[in-house]
ROMI-81571 format. One record per residue (C-alpha): x, y, z; residue number from 1; residue in one letter. Coordinates in Angstrom, 1 decimal, padded with zeros to 4 digits. Layout:
<sites>
+--------+--------+--------+-----+-----+
!      x !      y !      z !   n ! res !
+--------+--------+--------+-----+-----+
!      X !      Y !      Z ! NUM !   a !
...
+--------+--------+--------+-----+-----+
</sites>
This chain:
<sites>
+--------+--------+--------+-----+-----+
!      x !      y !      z !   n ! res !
+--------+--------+--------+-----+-----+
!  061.5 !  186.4 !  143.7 !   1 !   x !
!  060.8 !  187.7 !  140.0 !   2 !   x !
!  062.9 !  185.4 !  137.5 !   3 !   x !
!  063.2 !  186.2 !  134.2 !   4 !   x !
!  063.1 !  183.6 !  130.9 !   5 !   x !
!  067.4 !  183.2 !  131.3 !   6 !   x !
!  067.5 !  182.7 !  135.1 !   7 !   x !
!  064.6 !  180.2 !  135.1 !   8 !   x !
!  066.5 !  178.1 !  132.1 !   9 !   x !
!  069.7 !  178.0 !  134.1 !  10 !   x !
!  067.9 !  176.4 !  137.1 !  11 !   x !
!  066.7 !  173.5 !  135.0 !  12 !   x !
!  070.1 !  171.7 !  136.1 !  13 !   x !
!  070.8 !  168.1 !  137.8 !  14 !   x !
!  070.5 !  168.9 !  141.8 !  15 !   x !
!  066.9 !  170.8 !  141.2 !  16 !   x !
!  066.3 !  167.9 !  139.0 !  17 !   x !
!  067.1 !  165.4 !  142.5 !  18 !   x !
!  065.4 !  167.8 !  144.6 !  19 !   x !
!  062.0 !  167.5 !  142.3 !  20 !   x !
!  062.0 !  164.0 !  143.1 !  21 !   x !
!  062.7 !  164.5 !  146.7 !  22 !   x !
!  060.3 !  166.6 !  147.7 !  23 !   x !
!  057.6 !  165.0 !  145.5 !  24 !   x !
!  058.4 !  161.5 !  147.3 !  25 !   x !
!  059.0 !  162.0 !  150.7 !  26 !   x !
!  058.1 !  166.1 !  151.1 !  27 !   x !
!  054.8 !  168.1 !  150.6 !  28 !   x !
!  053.6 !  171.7 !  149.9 !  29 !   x !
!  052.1 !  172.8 !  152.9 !  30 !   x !
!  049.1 !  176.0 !  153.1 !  31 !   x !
!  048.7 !  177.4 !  156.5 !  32 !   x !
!  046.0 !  180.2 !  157.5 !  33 !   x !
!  046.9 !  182.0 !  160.4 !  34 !   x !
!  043.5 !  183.1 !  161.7 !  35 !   x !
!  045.2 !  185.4 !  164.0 !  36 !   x !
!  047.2 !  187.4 !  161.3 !  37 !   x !
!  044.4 !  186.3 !  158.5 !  38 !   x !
!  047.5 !  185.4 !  156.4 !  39 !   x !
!  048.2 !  182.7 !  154.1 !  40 !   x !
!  051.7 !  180.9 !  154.3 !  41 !   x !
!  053.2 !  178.5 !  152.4 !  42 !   x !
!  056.1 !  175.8 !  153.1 !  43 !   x !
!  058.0 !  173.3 !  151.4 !  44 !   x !
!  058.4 !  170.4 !  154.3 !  45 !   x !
!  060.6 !  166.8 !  154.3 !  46 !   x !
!  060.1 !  164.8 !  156.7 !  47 !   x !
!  062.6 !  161.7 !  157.2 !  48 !   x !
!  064.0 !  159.1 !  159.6 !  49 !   x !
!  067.4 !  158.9 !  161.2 !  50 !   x !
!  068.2 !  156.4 !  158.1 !  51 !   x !
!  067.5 !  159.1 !  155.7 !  52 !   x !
!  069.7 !  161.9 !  157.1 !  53 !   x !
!  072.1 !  161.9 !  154.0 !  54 !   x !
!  069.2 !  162.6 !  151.4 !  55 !   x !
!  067.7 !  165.7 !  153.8 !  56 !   x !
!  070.9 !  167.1 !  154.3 !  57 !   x !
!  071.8 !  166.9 !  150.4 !  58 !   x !
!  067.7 !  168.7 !  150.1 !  59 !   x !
!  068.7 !  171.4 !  152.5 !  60 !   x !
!  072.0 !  172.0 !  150.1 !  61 !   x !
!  069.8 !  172.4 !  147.6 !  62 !   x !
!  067.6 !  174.1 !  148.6 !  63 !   x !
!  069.8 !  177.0 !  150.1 !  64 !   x !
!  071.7 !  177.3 !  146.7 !  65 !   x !
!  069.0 !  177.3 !  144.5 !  66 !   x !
!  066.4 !  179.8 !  146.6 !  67 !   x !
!  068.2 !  181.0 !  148.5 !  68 !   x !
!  066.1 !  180.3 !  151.7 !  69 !   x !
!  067.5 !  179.1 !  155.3 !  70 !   x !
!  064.4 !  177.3 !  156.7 !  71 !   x !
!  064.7 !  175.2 !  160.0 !  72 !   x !
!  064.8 !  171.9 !  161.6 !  73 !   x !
!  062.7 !  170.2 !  164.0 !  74 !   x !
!  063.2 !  166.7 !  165.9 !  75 !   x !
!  059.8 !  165.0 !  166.8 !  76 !   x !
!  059.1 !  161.3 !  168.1 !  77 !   x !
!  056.4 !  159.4 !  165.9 !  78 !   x !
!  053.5 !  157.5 !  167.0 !  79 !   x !
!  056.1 !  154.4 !  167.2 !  80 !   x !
!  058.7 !  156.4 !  168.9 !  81 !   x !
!  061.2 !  156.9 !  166.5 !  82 !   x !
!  062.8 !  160.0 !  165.5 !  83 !   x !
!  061.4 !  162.2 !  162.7 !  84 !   x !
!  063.7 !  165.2 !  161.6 !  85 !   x !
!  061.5 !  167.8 !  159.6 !  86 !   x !
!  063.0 !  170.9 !  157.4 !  87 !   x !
!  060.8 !  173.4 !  156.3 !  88 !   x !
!  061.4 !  176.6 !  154.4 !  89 !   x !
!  058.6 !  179.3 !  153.3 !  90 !   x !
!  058.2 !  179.3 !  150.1 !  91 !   x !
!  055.4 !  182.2 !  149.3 !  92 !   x !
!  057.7 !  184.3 !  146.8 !  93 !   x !
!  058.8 !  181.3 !  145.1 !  94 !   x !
!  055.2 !  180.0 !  143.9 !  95 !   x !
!  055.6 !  181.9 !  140.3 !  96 !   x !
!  058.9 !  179.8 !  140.2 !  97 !   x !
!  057.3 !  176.5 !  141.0 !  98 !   x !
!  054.9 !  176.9 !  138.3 !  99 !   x !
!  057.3 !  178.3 !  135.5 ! 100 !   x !
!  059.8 !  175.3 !  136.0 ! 101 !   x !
!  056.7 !  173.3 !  136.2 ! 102 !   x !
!  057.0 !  171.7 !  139.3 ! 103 !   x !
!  053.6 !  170.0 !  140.7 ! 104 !   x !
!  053.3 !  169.2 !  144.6 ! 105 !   x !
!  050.1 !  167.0 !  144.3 ! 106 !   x !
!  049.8 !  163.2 !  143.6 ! 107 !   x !
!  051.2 !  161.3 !  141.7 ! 108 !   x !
!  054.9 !  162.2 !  141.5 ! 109 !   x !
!  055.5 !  163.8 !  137.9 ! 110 !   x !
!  058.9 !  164.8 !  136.4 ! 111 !   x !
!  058.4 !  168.3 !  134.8 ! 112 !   x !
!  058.7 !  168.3 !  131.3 ! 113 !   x !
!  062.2 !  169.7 !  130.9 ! 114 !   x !
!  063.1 !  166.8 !  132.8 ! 115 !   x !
!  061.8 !  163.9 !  130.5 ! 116 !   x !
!  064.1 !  166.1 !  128.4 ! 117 !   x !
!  067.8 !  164.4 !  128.8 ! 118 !   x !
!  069.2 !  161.6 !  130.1 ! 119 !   x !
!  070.9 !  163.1 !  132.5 ! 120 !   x !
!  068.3 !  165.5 !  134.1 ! 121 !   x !
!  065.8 !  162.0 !  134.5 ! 122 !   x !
!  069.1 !  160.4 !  135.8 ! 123 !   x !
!  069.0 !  162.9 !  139.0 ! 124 !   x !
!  065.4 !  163.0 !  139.2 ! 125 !   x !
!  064.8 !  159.7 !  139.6 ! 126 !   x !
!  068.4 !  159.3 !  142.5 ! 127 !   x !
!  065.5 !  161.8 !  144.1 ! 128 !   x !
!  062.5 !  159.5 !  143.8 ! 129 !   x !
!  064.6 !  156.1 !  144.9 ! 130 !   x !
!  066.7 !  158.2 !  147.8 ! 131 !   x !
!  063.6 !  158.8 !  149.3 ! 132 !   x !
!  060.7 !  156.0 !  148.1 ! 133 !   x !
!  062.7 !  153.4 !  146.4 ! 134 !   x !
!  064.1 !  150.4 !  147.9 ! 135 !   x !
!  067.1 !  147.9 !  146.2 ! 136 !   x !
!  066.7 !  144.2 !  146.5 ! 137 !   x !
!  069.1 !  141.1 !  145.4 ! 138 !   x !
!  067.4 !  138.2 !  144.5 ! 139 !   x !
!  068.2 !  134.7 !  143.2 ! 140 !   x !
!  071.5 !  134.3 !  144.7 ! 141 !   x !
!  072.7 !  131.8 !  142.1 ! 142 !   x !
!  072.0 !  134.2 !  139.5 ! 143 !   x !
!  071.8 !  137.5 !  141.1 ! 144 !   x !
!  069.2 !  139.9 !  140.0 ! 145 !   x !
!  069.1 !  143.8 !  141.3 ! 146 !   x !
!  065.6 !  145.2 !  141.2 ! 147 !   x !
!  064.7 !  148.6 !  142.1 ! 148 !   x !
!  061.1 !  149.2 !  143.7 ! 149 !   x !
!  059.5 !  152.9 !  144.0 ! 150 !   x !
!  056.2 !  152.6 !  146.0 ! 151 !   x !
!  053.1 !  155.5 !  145.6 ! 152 !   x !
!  050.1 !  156.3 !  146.8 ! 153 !   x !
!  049.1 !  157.1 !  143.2 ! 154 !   x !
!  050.3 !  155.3 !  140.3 ! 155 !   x !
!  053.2 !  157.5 !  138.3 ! 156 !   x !
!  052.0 !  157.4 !  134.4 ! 157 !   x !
!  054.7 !  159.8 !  133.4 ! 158 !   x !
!  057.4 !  159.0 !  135.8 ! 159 !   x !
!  057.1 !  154.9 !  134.2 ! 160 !   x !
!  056.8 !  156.8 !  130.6 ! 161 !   x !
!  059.8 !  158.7 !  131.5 ! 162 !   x !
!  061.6 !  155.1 !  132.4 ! 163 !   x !
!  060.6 !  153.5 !  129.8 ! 164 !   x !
!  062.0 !  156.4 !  127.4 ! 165 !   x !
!  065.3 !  156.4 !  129.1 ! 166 !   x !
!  066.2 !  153.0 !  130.1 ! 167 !   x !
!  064.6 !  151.0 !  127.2 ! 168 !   x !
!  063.6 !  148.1 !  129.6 ! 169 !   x !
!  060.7 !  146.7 !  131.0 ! 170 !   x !
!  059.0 !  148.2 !  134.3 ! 171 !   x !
!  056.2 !  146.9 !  136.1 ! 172 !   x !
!  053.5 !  148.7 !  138.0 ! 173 !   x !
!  051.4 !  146.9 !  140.5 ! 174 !   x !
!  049.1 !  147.2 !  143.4 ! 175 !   x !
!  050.7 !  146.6 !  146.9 ! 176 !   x !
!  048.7 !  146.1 !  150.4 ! 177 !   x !
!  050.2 !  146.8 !  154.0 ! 178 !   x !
!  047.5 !  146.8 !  156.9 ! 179 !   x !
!  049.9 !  149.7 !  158.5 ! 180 !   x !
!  049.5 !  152.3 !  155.3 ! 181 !   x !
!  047.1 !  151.0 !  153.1 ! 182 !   x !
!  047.1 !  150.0 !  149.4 ! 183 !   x !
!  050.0 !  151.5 !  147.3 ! 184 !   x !
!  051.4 !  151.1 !  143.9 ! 185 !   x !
!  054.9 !  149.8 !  143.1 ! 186 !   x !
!  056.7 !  150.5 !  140.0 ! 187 !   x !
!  059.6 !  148.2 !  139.8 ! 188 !   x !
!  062.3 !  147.4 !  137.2 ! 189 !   x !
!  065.8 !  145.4 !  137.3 ! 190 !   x !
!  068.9 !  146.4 !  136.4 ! 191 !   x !
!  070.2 !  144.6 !  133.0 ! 192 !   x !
!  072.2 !  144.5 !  130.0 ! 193 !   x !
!  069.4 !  147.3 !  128.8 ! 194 !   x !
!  069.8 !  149.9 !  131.5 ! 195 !   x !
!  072.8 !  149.5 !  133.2 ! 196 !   x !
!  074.6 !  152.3 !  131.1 ! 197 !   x !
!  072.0 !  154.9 !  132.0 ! 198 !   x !
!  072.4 !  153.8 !  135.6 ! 199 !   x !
!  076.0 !  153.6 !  135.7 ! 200 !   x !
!  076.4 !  157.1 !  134.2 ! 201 !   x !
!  073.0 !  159.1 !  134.8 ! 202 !   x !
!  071.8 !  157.7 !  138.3 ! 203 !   x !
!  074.4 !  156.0 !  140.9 ! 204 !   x !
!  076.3 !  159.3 !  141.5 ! 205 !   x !
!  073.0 !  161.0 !  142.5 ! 206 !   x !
!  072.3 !  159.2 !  144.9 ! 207 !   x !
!  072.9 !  160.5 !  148.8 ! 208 !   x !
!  071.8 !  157.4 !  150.5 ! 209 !   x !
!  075.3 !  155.2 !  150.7 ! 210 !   x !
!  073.6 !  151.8 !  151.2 ! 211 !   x !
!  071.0 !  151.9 !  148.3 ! 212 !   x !
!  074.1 !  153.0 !  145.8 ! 213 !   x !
!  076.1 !  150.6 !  147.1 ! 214 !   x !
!  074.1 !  147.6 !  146.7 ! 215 !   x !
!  073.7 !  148.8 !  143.1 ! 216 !   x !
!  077.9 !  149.0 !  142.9 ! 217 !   x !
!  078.1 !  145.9 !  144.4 ! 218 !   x !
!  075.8 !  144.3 !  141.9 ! 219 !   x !
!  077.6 !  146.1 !  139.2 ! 220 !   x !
!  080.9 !  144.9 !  140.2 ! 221 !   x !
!  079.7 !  141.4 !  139.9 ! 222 !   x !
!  079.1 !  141.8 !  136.0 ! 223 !   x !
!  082.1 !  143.8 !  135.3 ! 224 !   x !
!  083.7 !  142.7 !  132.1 ! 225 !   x !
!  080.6 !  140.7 !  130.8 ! 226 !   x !
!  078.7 !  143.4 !  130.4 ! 227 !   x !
!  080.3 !  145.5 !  127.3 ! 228 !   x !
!  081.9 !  148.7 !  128.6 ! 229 !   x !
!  081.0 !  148.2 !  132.2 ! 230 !   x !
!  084.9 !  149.0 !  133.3 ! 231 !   x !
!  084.1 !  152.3 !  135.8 ! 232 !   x !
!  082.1 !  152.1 !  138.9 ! 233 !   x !
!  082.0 !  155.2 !  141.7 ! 234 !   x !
!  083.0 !  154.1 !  145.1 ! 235 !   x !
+--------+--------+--------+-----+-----+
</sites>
């Protein structure tokens, strides 16, 4: 799969923008020798929980459209017993493609650079990177607060530049420590009279996973009509 300057800069859209920070998050690039061939193969592989269903299926979409690939599915039962759906899809003839839309597989999760470009390319990308490593709390109930939390096994300099540059607001990057999986970082910001435009217009309507969007709504809601043209919220 040979793409030319054009076709490359009309893939550099919103859905390939969520799937970057998909597959960076919760997928991997996978290499494979098959001694018995003495062939290298190469896959693209996510790997989710029954919870998580939405944000696969919404990759597979993707995926299809964009490559053009079918791939398969496969149901396995973790150490812990609970279900883990994996996709996979080779992805050999698409490796000159990953590197021209500048795609990186390898820790720490890094938007591309066309992607730090607009709002609403780092909008999807980042739907991508909560869908599938983020998680939404309320806190204070008097006084609610919404904070957003992204954990990684590597701390993610340009993914908190790229926050920084598009929400204006303060985000915080610390060490967490689980005796299950180890020491981790979390990057974590709230949701505020600073950013809510960006995430009411750029981010919510990414994301695939209905109960981390609607706890932001539902936050939202709650600050309808104090906050200065917060007057549309997505169901």
């Amino acid at each position: 799969m040979t793409l030319n300057n054009k076709q490359i800069k009309n893939l550099k859209k919103e859905d390939l923008a969520y799937w970057i920070g998909v597959v960076q998050s919760d997928g991997y690039f996978k290499k494979q020798f098959v001694k018995s061939l003495k062939v290298k193969r190469y896959y693209i592989v996510l790997g989710v929980g029954e919870k998580s269903l939405p944000m696969q299926y919404k990759f597979i979409k993707i995926s299809q459209k964009i490559f053009k690939v079918k791939g398969s599915m496969f149901i396995s039962l973790t150490y812990n017993k609970f279900k883990k759906y994996e996709y996979k899809f080779g992805c050999k003839n698409l490796l000159k493609t990953f590197n021209l839309l500048d795609i990186k597989f390898s820790e720490p999760v890094t938007p591309p650079k066309w992607v730090l470009n607009k709002h609403s390319l780092f909008g999807a990308y980042l739907a991508g990177v909560i869908d599938a490593d983020g998680d939404i709390r309320i806190t204070r109930p008097k006084y609610p607060q919404c904070q957003i939390r992204i954990s990684t096994k590597e701390k993610p300099i340009e993914l908190i530049i790229g926050m920084k540059k598009h929400m204006t607001c303060a985000v915080n990057n610390r060490f967490g420590d689980r005796t299950y999986i180890g020491r981790y970082f979390v990057t974590e910001f709230k949701v505020s009279k600073k950013n809510y435009n960006f995430i009411n217009n750029y981010l919510i309507n990414h994301l695939a996973l209905e109960y981390k969007k609607n706890k932001i709504n539902n936050f939202l809601r709650k600050k309808e009509g104090r906050w200065p043209g917060l007057s549309f919220l997505r169901n």
